[in-house]
N, C-alpha and C positions, 0 to 999 in steps of 0.2 A: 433716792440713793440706789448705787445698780449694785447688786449682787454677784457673784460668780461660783460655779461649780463645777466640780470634774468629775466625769463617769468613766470608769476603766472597762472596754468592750474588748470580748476575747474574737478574734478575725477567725473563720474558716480553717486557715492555715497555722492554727494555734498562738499567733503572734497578738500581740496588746494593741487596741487604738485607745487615744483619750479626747473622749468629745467634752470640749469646752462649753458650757454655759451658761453666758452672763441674762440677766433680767435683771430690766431697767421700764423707768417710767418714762413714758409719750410725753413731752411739755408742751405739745399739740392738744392732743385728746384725749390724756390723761392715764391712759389705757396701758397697762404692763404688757412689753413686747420681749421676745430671746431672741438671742445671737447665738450664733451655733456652731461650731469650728471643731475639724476633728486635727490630730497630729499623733507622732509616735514621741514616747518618750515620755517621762513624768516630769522632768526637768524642763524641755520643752512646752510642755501644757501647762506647768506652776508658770513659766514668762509669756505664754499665749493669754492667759487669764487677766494676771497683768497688766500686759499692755492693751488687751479690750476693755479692761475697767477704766483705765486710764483717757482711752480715748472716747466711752461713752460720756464720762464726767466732763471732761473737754467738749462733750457734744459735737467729736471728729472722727464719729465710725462709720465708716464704708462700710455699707452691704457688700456682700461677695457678689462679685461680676458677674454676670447670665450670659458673658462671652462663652463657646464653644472654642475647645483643642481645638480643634479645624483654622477658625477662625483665626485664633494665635497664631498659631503654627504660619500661616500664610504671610501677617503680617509681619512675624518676627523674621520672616526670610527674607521680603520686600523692603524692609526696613535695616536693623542693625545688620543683618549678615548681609547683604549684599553689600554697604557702602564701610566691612570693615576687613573681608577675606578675602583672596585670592579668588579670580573668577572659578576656578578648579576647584577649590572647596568649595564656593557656593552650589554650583553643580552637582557636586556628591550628596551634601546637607539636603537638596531640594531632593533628590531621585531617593531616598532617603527618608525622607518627610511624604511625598507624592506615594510613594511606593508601597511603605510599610505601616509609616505612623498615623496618617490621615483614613486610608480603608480601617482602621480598628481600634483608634482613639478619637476619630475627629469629631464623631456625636456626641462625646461624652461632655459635659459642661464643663467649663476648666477650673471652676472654685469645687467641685466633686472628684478629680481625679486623684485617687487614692494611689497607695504603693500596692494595694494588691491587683489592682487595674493591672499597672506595668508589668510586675512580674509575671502575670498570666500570659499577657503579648508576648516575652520574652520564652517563657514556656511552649505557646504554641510555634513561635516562630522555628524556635530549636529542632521542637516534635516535626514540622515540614523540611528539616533537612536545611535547613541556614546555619550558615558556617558560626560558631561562633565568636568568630573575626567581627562579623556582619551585624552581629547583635550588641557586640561590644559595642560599635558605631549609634548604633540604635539607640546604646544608652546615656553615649556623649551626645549627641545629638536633641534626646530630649532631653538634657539634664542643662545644657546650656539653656536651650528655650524658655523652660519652666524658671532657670535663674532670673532668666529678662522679665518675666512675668512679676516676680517677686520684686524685683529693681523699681520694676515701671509702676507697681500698687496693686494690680490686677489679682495676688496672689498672698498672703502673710506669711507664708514658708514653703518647702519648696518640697513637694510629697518624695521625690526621687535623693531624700537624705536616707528615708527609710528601704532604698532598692540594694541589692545588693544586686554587685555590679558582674555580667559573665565572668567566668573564667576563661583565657584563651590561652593555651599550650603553644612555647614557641615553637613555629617547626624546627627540626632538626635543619643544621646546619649542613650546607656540603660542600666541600671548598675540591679544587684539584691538586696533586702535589706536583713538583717542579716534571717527574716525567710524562704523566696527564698533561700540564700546559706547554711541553714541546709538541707531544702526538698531535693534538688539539690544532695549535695554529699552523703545523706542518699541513693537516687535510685543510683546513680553513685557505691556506692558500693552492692550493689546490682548485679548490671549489669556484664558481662561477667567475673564474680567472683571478682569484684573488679580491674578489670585489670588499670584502668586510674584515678583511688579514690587517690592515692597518687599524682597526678603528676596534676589534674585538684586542688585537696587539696591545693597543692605548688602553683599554679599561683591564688589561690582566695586569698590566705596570706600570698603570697613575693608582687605581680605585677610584675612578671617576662613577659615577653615576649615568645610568643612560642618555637621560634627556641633557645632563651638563656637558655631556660628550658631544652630541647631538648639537648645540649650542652654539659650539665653538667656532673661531673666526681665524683664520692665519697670524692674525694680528696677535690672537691673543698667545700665542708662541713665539716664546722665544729659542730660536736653535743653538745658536751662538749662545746664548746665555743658559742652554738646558735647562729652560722656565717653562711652566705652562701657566695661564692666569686663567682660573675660575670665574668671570664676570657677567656669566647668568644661565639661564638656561631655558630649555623649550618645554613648551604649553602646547598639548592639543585637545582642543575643546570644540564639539559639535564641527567636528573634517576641520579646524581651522587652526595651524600651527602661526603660535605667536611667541615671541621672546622677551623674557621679562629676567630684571635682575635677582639672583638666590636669596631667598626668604628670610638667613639669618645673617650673621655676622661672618661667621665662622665659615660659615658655605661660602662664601666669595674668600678666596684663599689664593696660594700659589705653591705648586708643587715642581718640584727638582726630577727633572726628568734623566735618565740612564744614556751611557751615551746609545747605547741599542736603539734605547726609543727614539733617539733625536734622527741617526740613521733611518728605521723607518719612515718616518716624518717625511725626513726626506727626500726620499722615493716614493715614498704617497704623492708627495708633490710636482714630483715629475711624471708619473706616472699619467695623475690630471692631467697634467698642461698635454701631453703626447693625446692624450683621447680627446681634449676639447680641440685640439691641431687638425685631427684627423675630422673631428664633425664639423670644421668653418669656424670654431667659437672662440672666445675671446680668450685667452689665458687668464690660469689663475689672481687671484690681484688677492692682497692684504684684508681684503674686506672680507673676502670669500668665505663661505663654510669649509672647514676641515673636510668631513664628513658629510657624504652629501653622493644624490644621485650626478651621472656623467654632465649634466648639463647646467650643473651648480642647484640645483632646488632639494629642496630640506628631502631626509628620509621621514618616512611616516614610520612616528615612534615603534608600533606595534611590528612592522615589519622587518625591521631588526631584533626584533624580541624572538618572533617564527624563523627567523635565519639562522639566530642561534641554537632553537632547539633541537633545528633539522640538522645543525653539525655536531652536535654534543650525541646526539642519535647514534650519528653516523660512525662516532666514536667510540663508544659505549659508555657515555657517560652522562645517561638518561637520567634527567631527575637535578641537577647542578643548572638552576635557574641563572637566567644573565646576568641577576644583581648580583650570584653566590660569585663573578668573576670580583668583583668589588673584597666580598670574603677573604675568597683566593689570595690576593694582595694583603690585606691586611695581616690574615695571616702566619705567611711566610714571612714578611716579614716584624714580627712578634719571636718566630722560633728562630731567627737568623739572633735574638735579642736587640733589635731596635727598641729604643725607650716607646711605651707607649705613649706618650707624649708627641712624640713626631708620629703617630701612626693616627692621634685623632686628629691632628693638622692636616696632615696630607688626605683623608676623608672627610672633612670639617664637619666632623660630630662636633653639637655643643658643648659639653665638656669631656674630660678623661675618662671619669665615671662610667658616659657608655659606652665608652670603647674598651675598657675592661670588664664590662657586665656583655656585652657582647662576645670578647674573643676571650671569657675566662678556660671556655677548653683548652687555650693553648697554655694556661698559666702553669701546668705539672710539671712540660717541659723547661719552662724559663725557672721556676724553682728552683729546678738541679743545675740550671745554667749557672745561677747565681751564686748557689753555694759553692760551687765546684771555682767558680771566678775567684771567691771570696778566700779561698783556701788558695790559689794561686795569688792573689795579690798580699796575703797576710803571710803566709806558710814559703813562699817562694819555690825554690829547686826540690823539698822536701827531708832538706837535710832538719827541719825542726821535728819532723815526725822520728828520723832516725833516731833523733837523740834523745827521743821521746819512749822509744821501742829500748833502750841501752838500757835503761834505769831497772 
């Protein structure tokens, strides 16, 4: 008959562990053995108990694994994360794993990895100056891992229930207003004869994304029809730009372009065809990238990223990252009163939700928009207020 008991141990850090202890008899050699399991939580340890009494009586309990974090870590990346994520995020998750989590967990045995393990790593990580962006990652990263552990039996629960997770403050927000994105694409064409006036133009009046900009094929514009189609976008991984289609639903989309935009568009297009004329080269064709060096071959993402900083510089408007053109867009138009409904469409956020937790700065404005709407649709010319003043 197996036994079970629970001891309450106070951590270092003033916090509760509860080590489980079942004793039970050997039907081998007769001989009283313990099982030993620590966890957080009293609720958790009254169903830890439980379910090891239940599986000693079944004569179905696994000893805890003498596998090594290390060892996990490697194979849960070789394994389910390679053949379920984008090669980009496997990439991250490894440099990630390779970088941070292996140098300072990977001795540790992985049936022994406590929550005060983790938070100490997350502790020193912070104390050296890691963003806590970085560690946030750190924490998604191991917390899926250890989930797989738990899935696959290697683990009975999953120590990073009891982590508390970084904090990360969003940055502040910095968008341009309408006389910033004249000054802006005025120097922009200016600049190395115009080389990125179109294509900075496109992301300040779609809210495209860089790499879906980046992506883009003649084909997938329509001018005549003031359409763009979102139908994938660019990957560069170890120098190797590749194009794969948008991750969700919502990111493959179609947005209604201005007639401005269509205008530029198509002077970008001429503009091509006159410089591939001039070097011998083929003209533009339907397949082609938008966007792109004089000889049709992709921009290398990062390079556009340093083009824009050097003109935002040069503007004085240091500090308004490329994606904040995406902002920019959104935005304006929020305060012009566009339903936010069309604004998470035309960004293909996956719901409304974050496109109103995102652009709630702009929510004071459209408040007074509304009310003030509200009193014009209801109140009319204001003859009910007069005859409201008469009384």
């Amino acid at each position: 008959m197996a036994k079970g008991v629970i001891k309450i141990r106070t951590n270092k850090d003033s916090s509760l562990s509860y080590d489980v202890i079942v004793a039970y008899k050997d039907q081998t050699s007769g001989k009283w053995k313990h099982l030993w399991k620590t966890t957080d939580g009293s609720r958790k340890a009254d169903k830890l108990k439980t379910k090891m009494l239940a599986e000693v009586e079944k004569n179905d309990y696994q000893k805890p694994s003498k596998i090594m974090v290390e060892t996990h870590l490697k194979e849960w990346l070789n394994g389910s994360v390679r053949s379920t994520v984008s090669p980009a995020t496997y990439e991250l998750y490894k440099i990630i794993v390779e970088k941070h989590l292996i140098p300072n967990l990977g001795s540790v045995p992985l049936s022994k990895l406590r929550a005060a393990n983790i938070q100490a790593l997350y502790a020193d990580k912070l104390g050296e100056g890691l963003s806590p962006r970085t560690v946030q990652l750190l924490h998604v990263t191991l917390h899926k891992s250890l989930s797989n552990a738990v899935k696959t039996g290697l683990l009975s629960h999953n120590p990073m229930d009891a982590v508390d997770q970084p904090k990360v403050e969003r940055r502040a927000m910095k968008t341009m207003d309408e006389k910033g994105i004249k000054y802006f694409l005025d120097e922009t064409r200016k600049n190395q004869d115009g080389e990125y006036y179109a294509l900075f133009f496109c992301l300040l009046f779609t809210g495209l994304r860089r790499n879906e900009a980046l992506a883009l094929r003649w084909t997938d514009i329509d001018l005549l029809g003031a359409q763009l189609s979102v139908n994938r976008t660019m990957q560069f991984i170890k120098n190797e730009i590749t194009f794969k289609p948008p991750k969700t639903k919502t990111s493959r989309r179609s947005i209604a372009l201005t007639p401005v935009t269509c205008t530029v568009l198509r002077l970008h297009r001429e503009k091509q065809n006159k410089i591939r004329q001039k070097a011998g080269l083929e003209s533009v064709t339907d397949n082609d990238l938008v966007f792109c060096q004089y000889n049709g071959k992709p921009y290398l993402p990062n390079s556009i990223t340093h083009a824009w900083i050097k003109l935002t510089r040069r503007c004085g408007l240091d500090g308004i990252r490329l994606h904040d053109a995406r902002h920019t867009h959104a935005s304006l138009l929020l305060k012009q009163g566009v339903h936010p409904k069309v604004v998470q469409e035309r960004l293909g956020h996956a719901s409304i939700a974050i496109t109103l937790d995102l652009y709630s700065h702009v929510a004071p404005g459209m408040q007074k928009a509304a009310a003030a709407g509200f009193d014009g649709a209801v109140i009319g010319d204001g003859s009910q207020t007069n005859s409201l003043e008469s009384r």
